[in-house]
MMTF fields as JSON, N, C-alpha, C and O atoms, coordinates in Angstrom:
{
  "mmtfVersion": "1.0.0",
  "mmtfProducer": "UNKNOWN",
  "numBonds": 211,
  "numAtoms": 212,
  "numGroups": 53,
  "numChains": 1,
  "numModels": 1,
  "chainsPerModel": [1],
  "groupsPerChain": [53],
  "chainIdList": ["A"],
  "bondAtomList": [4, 2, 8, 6, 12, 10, 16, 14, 20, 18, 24, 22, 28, 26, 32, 30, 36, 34, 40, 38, 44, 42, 48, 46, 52, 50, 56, 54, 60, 58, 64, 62, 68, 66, 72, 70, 76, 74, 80, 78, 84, 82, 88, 86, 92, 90, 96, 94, 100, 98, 104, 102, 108, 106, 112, 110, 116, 114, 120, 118, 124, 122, 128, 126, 132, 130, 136, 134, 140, 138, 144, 142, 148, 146, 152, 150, 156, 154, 160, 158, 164, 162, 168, 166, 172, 170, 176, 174, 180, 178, 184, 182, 188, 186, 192, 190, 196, 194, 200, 198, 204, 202, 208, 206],
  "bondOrderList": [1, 1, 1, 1, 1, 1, 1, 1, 1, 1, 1, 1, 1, 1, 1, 1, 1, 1, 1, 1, 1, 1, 1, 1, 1, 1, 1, 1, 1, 1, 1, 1, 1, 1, 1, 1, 1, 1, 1, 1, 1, 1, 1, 1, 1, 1, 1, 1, 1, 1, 1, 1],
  "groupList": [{"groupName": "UNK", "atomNameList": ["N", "CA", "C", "O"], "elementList": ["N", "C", "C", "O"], "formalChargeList": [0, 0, 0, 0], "bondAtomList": [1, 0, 2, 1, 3, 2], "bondOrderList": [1, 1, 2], "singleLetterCode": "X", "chemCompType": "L-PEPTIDE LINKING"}],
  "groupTypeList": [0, 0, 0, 0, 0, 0, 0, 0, 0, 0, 0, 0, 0, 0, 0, 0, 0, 0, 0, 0, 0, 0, 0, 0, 0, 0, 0, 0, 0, 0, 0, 0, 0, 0, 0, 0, 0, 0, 0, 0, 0, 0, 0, 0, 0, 0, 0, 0, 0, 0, 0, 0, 0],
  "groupIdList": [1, 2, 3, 4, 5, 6, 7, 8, 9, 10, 11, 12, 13, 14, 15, 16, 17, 18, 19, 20, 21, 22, 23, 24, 25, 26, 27, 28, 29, 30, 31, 32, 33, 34, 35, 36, 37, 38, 39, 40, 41, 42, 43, 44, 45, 46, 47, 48, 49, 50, 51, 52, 53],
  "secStructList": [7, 7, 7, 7, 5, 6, 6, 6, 6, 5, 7, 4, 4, 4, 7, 7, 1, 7, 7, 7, 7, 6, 6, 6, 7, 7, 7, 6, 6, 3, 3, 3, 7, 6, 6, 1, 7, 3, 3, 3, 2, 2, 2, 2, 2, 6, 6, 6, 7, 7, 7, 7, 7],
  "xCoordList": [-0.44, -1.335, -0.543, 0.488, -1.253, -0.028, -0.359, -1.538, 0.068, 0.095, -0.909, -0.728, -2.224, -2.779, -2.814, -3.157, -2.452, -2.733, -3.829, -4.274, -4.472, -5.453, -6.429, -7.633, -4.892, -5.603, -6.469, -7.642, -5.26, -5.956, -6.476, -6.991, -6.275, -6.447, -5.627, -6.058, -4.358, -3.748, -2.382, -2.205, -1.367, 0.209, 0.657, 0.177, 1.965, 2.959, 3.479, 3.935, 3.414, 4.213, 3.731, 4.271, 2.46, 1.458, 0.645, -0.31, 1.437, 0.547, 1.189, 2.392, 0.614, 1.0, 0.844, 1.008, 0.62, 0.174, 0.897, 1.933, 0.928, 2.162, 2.431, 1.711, 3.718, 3.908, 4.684, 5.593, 4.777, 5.124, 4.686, 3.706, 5.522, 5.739, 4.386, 4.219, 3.658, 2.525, 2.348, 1.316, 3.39, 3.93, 5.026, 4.737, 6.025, 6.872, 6.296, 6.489, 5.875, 5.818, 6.981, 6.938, 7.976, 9.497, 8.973, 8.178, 9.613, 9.655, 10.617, 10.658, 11.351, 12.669, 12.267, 11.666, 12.9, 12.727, 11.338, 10.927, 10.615, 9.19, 8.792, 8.897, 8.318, 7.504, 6.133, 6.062, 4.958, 3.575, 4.092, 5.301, 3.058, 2.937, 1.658, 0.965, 1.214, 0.173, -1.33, -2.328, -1.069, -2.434, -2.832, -3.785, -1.637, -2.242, -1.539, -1.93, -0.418, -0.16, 1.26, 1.531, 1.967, 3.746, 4.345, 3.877, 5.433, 6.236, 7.686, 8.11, 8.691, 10.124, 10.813, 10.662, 11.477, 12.709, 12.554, 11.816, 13.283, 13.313, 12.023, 11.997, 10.903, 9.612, 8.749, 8.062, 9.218, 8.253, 9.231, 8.612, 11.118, 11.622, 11.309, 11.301, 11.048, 10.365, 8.805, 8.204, 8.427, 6.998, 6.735, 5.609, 7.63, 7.901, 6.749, 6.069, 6.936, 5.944, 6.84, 7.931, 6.545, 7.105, 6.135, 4.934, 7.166, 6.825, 6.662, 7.396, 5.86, 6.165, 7.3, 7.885, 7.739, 8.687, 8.678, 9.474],
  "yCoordList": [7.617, 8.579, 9.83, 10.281, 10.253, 11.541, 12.731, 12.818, 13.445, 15.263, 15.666, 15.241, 16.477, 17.241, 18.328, 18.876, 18.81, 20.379, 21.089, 20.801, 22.02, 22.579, 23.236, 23.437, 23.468, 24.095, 23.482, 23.668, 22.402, 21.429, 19.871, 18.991, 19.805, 18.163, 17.472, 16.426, 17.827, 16.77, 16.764, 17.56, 15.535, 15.637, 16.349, 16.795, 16.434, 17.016, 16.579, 17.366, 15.618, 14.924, 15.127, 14.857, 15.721, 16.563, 17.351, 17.6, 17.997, 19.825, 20.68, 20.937, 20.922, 22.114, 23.562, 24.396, 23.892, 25.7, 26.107, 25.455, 27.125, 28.05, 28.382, 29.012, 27.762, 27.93, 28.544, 28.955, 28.948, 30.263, 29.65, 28.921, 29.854, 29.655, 30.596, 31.809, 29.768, 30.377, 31.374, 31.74, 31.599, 32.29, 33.39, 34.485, 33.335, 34.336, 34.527, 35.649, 33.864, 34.407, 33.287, 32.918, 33.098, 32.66, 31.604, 30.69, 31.943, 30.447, 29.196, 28.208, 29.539, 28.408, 27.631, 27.86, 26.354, 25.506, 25.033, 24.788, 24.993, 24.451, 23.141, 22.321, 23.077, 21.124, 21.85, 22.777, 20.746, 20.207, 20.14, 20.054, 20.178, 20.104, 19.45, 19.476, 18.754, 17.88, 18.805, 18.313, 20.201, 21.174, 21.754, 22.527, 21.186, 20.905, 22.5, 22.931, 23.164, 24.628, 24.232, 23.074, 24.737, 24.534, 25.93, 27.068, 25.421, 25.91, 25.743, 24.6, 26.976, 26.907, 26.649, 27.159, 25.861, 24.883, 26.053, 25.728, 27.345, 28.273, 28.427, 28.554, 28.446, 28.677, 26.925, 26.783, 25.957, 24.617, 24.562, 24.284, 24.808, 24.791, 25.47, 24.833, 26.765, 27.394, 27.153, 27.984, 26.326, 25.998, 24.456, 23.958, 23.933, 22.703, 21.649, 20.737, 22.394, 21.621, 20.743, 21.198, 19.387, 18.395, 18.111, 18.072, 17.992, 17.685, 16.154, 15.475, 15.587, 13.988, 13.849, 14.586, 12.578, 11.524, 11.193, 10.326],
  "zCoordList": [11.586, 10.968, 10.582, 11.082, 9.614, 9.049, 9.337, 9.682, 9.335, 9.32, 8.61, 7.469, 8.698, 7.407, 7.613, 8.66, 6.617, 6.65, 6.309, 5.198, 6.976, 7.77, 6.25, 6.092, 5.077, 3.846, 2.967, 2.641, 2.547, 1.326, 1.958, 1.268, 3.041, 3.783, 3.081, 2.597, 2.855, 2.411, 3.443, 4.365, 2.998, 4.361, 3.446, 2.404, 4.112, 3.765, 2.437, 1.608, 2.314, 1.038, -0.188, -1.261, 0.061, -1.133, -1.231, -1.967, 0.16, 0.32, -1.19, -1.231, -1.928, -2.565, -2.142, -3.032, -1.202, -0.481, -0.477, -0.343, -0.581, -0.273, 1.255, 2.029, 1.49, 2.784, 3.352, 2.631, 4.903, 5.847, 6.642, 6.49, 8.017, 9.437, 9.998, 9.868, 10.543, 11.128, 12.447, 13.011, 12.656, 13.704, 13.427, 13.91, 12.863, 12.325, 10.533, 10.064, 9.942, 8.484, 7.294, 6.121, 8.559, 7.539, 6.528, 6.748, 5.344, 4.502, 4.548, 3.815, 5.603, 5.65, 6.727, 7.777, 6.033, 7.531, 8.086, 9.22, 6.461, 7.416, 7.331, 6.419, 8.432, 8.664, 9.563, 10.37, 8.857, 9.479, 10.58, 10.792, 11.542, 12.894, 12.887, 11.87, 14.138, 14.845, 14.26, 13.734, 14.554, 14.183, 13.367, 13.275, 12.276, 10.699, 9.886, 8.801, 10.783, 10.331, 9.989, 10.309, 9.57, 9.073, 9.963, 9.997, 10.583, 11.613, 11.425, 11.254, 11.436, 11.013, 12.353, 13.463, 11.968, 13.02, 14.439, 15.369, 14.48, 15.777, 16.345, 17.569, 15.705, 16.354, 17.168, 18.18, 16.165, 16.714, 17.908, 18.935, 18.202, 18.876, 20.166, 21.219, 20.113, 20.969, 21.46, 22.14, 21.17, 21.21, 21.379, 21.409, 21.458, 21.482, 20.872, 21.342, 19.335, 18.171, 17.577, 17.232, 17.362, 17.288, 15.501, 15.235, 14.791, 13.023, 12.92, 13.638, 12.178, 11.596, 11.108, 10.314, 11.735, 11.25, 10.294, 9.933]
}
């Protein structure tokens, strides 16, 4: 089952939103997470949010 994101209900592979780390703001480095928000590599790391495969 895939990732959706929380905006448009769609995955990753055809979210068009404009996206930012839901926690810091950053635009780099983002992947879906399980709760449907996009999270940059240092923060899912710290939070131990795990992105789809």
């Amino acid at each position: 089952m895939a990732f959706i994101c929380v905006m448009c209900d769609k995955p990753e592979s055809d979210c068009l939103c404009e996206k930012y780390c839901m926690l810091c703001k950053s635009p780099e480095g983002l992947r879906l997470c399980a709760d449907g928000c996009y999270y940059c590599e240092p923060c899912r790391e710290a939070c131990d949010f795990q992105p789809e495969d």
